[in-house]
C-alpha positions as MATLAB code, in Angstrom:
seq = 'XXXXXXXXXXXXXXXXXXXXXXXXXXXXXXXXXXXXXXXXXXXXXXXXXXXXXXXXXXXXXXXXXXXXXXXXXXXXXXXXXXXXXXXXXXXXXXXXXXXXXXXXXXXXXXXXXXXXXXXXXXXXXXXXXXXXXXXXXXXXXXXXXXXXXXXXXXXXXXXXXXXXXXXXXXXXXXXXXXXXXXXXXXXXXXXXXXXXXXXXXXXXXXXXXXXXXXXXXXXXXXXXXXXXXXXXXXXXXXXXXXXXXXXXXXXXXXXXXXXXXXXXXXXXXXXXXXXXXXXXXXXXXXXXXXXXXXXXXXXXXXXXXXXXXXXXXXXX';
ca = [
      12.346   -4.978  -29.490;
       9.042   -3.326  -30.746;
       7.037   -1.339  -27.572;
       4.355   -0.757  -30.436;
       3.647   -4.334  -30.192;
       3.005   -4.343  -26.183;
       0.704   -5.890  -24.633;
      -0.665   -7.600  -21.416;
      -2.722  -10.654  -20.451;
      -4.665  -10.903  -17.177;
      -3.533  -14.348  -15.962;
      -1.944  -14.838  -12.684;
       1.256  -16.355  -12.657;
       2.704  -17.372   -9.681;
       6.505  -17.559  -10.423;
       6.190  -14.161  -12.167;
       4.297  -12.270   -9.097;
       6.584  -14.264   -6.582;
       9.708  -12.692   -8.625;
       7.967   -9.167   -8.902;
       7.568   -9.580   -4.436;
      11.342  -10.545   -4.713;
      12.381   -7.100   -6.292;
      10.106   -5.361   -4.382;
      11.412   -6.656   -1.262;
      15.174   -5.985   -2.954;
      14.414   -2.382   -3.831;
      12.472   -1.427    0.171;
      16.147   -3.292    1.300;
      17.912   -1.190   -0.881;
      15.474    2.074   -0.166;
      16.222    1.496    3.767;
      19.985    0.961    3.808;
      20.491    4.001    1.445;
      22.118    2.322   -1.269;
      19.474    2.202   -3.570;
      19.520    4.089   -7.443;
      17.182    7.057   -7.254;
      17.166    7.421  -10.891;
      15.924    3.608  -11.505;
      12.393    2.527  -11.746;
      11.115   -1.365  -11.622;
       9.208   -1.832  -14.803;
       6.155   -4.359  -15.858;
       2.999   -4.838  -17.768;
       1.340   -2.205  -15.867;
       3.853    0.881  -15.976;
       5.559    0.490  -19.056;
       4.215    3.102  -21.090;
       4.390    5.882  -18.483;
       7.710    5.067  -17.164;
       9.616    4.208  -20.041;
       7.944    5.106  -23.545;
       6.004    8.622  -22.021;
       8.970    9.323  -19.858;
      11.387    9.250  -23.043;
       9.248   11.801  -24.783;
      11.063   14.445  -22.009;
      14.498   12.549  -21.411;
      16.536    9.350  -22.614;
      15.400    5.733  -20.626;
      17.728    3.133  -20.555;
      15.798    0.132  -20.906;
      17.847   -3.046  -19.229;
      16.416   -6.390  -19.480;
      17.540   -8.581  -16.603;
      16.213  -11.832  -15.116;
      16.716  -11.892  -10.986;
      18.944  -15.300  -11.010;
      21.769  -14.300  -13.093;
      24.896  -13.445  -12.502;
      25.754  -11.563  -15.796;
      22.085   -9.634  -15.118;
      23.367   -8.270  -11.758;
      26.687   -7.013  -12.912;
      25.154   -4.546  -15.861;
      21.968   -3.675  -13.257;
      24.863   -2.610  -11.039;
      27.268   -0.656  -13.484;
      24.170    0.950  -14.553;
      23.006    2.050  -11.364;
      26.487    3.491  -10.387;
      26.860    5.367  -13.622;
      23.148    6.850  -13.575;
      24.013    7.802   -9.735;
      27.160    9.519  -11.185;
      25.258   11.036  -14.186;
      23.315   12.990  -11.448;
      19.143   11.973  -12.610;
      20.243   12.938  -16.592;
      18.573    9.438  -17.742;
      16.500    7.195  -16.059;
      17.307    3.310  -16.077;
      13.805    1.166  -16.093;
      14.621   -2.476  -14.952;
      12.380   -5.511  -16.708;
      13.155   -8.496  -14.513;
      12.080  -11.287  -17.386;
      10.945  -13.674  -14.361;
       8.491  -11.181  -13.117;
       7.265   -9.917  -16.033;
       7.603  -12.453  -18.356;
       4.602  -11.117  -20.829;
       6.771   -7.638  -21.198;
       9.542   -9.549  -21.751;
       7.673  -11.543  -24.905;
       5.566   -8.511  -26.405;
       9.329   -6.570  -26.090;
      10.690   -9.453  -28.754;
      13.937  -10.115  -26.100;
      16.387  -12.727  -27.511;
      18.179  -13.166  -24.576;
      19.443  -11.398  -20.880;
      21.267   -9.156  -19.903;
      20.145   -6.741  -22.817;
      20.160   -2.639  -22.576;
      18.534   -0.578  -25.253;
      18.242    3.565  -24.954;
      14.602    5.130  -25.403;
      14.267    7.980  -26.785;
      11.084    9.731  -28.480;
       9.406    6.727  -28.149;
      11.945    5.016  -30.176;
      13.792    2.276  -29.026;
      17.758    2.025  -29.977;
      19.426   -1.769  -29.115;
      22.425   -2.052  -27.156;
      24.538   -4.249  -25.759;
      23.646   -7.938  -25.103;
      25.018  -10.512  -23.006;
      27.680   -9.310  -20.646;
      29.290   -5.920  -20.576;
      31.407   -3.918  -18.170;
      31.020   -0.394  -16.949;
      33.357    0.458  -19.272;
      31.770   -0.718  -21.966;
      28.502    0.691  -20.948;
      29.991    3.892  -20.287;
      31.490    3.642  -24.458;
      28.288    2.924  -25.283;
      26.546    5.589  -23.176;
      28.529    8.171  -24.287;
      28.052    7.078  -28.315;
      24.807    7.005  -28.249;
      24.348   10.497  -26.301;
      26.903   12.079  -28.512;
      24.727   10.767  -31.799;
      21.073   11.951  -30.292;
      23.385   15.718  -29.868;
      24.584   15.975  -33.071;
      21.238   15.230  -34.354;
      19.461   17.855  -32.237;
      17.678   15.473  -30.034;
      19.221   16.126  -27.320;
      20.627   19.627  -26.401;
      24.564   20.379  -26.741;
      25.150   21.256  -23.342;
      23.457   17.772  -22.309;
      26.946   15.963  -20.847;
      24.742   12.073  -20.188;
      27.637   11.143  -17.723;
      29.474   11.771  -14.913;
      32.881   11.966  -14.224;
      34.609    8.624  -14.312;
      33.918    6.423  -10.659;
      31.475    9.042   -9.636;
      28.993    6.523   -8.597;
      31.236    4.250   -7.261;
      31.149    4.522   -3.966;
      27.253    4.218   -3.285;
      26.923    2.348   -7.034;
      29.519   -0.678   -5.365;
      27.370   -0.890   -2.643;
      24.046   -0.955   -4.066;
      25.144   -3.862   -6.492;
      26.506   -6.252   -3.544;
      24.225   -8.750   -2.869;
      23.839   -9.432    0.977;
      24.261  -12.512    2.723;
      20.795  -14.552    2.509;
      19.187  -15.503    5.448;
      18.443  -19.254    6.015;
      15.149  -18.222    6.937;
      14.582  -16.934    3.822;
      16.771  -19.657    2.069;
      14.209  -22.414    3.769;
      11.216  -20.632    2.807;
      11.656  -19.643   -0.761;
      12.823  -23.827   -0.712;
       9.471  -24.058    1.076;
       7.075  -21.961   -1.913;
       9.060  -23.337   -5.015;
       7.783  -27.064   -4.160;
       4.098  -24.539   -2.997;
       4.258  -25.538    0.201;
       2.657  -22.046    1.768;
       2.595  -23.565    5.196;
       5.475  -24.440    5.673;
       7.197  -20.922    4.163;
       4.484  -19.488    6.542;
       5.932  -21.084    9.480;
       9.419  -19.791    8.982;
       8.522  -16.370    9.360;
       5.693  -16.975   12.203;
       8.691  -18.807   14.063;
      11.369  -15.764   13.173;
       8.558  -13.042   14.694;
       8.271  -15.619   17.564;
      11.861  -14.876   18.472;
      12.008  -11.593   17.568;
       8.264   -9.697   17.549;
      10.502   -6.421   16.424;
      11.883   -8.067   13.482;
      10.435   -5.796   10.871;
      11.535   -7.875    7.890;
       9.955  -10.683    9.349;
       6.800   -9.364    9.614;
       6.645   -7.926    6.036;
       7.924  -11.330    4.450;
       5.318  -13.308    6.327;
       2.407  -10.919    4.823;
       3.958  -11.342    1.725;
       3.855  -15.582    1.757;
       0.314  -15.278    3.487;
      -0.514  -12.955    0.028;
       1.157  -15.662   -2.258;
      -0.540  -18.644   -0.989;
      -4.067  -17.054   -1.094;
      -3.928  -16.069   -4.098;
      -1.748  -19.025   -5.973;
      -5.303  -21.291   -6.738;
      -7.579  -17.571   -7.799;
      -8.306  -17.270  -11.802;
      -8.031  -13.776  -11.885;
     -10.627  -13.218  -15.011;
     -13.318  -15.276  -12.820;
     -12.305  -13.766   -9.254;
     -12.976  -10.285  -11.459;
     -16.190  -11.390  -12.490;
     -17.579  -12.773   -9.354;
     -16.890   -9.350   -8.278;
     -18.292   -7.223  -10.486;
     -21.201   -9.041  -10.892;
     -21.447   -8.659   -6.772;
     -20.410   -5.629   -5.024;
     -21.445   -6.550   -2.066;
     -19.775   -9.908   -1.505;
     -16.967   -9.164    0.342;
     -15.556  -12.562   -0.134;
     -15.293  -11.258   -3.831;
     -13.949   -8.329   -3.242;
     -11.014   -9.511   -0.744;
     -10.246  -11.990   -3.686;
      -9.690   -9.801   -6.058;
      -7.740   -6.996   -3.680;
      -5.689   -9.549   -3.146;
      -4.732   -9.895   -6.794;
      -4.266   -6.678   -7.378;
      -1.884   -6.533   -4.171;
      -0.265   -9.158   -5.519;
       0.129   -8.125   -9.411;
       1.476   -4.872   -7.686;
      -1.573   -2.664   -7.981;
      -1.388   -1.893   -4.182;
      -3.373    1.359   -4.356;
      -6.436   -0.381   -6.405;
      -6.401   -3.183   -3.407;
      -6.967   -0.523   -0.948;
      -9.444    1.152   -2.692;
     -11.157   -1.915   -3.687;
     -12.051   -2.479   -0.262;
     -12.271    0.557    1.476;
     -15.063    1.173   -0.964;
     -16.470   -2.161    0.305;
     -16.038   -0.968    3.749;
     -18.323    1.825    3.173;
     -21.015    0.042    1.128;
     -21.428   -2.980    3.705;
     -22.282   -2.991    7.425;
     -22.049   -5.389   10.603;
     -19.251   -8.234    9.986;
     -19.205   -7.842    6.164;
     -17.905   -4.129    6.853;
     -15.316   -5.670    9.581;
     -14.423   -8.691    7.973;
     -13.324   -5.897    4.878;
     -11.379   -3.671    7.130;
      -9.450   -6.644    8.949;
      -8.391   -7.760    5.405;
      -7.186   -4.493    4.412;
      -5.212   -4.375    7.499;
      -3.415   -7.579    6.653;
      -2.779   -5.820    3.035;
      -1.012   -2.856    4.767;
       1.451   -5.338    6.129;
       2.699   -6.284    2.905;
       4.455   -3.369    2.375;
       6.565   -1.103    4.924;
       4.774    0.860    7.661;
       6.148    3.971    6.282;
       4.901    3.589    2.784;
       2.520    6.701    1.907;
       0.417    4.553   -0.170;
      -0.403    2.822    3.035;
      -0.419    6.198    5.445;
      -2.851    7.727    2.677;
      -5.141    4.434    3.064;
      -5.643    4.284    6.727;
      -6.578    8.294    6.181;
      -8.981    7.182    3.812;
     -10.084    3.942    5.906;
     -11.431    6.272    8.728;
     -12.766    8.067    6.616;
     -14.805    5.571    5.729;
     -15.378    4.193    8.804;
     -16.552    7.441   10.322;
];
C-alpha cells in the first residue's frame, strides 16, 4: 500500500455511497446500544489524511481494510475493536470498507480483504492478510509495538495492549451482528434491482405502523437521499451550481451529494447560505429541503443541532 499515491475522483457511485449509508447506519446502531469502539474511526476519500496519515504523526493507526459482506472482514473488524477497547485509546483502528470507498481502496494498492497494516510517521507497515484471529492479531500487535520501542519511536513505557480478554465483554458484543429486519431485507432487495419506490414504501409502511419508530424514519430519509441522487453527475450538478447561486434547484442537487458522499456539514451549509441569499418560495423551498437532510441522520447529532442554530439564524 502507498498513501503517497492517494487520490480521489468526484464521480458518484451508487453502490459505494449506498455501502458508506450502510456503515453509517451500523456505527449510529452501534453508537446507541453502547457497544460501539470509541477508539475506531470510518475512513474514505475524504478523511484519510487527517484520520489516519496526520493522526499517526502523534500515535500508531491501525489501518484494516474490510469489505461490509464478508465474513472473514467482520471477524478481524471485531478482534480489533475488542483489543483497541482493551488497549484503553493507545492506537486508533481506521476502518476502509472497500465497497464504500472503493477509490481508497485502489489508490491504497489492496490485493485482497481482510488486510491490517500499522501507521506510523506517515509510514505504512503491512500486516496480516486474509483471516486472522485475535490471537494472532494480538502476536502481531505486540511485535510490531515492541519493534517501533526499541527503535525509539515509540516511548518504553508505551504497553500497546491490554491485558488479555480485556475487551471482551463489550468487544463480543460490538462484533455480533443483529438479526436483520425483513423490512430492511425487502428494501435493500428493493434498491439493488434501483427500484427507489418500492424501498421507499417499506419504510413509509413501517412509520405507518409505528410513527415512533425512530429507525424507520432515518432509513426512509436515507432511501429518499439515494434515489434522488442515483441519476445526478456530480461534476455537472457542481457546475450548474456554481455557475448559479441563486438556483435553488442547483443548490438542493448538489447538498444532496454532498449528504450523500458524507459531507453532511457542507450540505447544510450549502443551503443555509441559499436560505439567506433567496427570498419568497426559493428561500422556503431551501429550508424544507434542509429539513428533509436533518432526517438523514439522528435527531441528536450536533452537526444537525448546530444547523438548525445556524438555520434561524438565517432565517431571522
Amino acid at each position: 500500500m502507498q498513501p503517497s499515491d492517494y487520490s480521489m475522483h468526484s464521480a458518484v457511485d451508487l453502490g459505494a455511497r449506498k455501502a458508506a449509508l450502510e456503515r453509517e447506519a451500523k456505527r449510529q446502531a452501534q453508537e446507541s446500544s453502547g457497544t460501539a469502539n470509541p477508539y475506531a474511526i470510518d475512513v474514505n476519500e475524504e478523511n484519510f489524511q487527517n484520520e489516519v496519515l496526520e493522526r499517526s504523526l502523534s500515535a500508531p493507526v491501525v489501518l484494516a481494510i474490510l469489505q461490509a459482506s464478508s465474513e472473514q472482514s467482520a471477524q478481524v473488524e471485531a478482534a480489533l475493536d475488542r483489543l483497541a477497547i482493551g488497549a484503553g485509546g493507545q492506537w486508533a483502528v481506521a476502518k476502509v470498507d472497500v465497497q464504500a470507498s472503493p477509490q481508497l481502496a485502489q489508490a491504497l494498492r489492496v490485493p485482497g480483504v481482510p488486510m491490517v497494516a500499522m501507521v506510523i510517521g506517515g509510514q505504512v507497515v503491512p500486516g496480516p492478510a486474509g483471516p486472522a484471529t485475535e490471537d494472532q492479531l494480538r502476536e502481531w500487535l505486540s511485535q510490531i509495538f515492541e519493534g517501533l520501542k526499541q527503535q525509539g519511536v515509540l516511548p518504553a513505557e508505551f504497553t500497546g495492549l491490554g491485558e488479555p480478554g480485556a475487551g471482551e465483554a463489550q468487544g463480543a458484543e460490538a462484533g455480533q451482528q443483529a438479526a436483520q429486519d425483513p423490512a430492511d431485507v425487502e428494501a435493500q432487495e428493493a434498491m439493488q434491482r434501483g427500484d427507489f419506490a418500492a424501498a421507499e414504501a417499506v419504510y413509509t409502511k413501517a412509520l405507518e405502523a409505528d410513527p415512533s419508530d425512530e429507525q424507520a424514519k432515518l432509513k426512509l430519509a436515507q432511501v429518499r437521499l439515494v434515489g434522488r441522487v442515483h441519476a445526478l453527475e456530480a461534476n455537472a450538478a457542481r457546475k450548474a451550481a456554481a455557475d448559479a447561486p441563486d438556483d435553488v434547484a442547483a443548490q438542493i442537487d448538489v447538498a444532496d451529494i454532498d449528504m450523500y458522499g458524507g459531507k453532511f456539514e457542507d450540505a447544510f451549509d450549502r443551503l443555509i447560505g441559499t436560505v439567506r441569499r433567496t427570498s419568497g418560495d426559493d428561500r422556503d423551498r431551501a429550508r424544507k429541503h434542509l429539513l428533509t437532510l436533518f432526517e438523514v441522520l439522528p435527531g441528536g447529532d450536533p452537526r444537525v443541532a448546530k444547523a438548525r442554530r445556524d438555520l434561524t439564524a438565517a432565517l431571522f
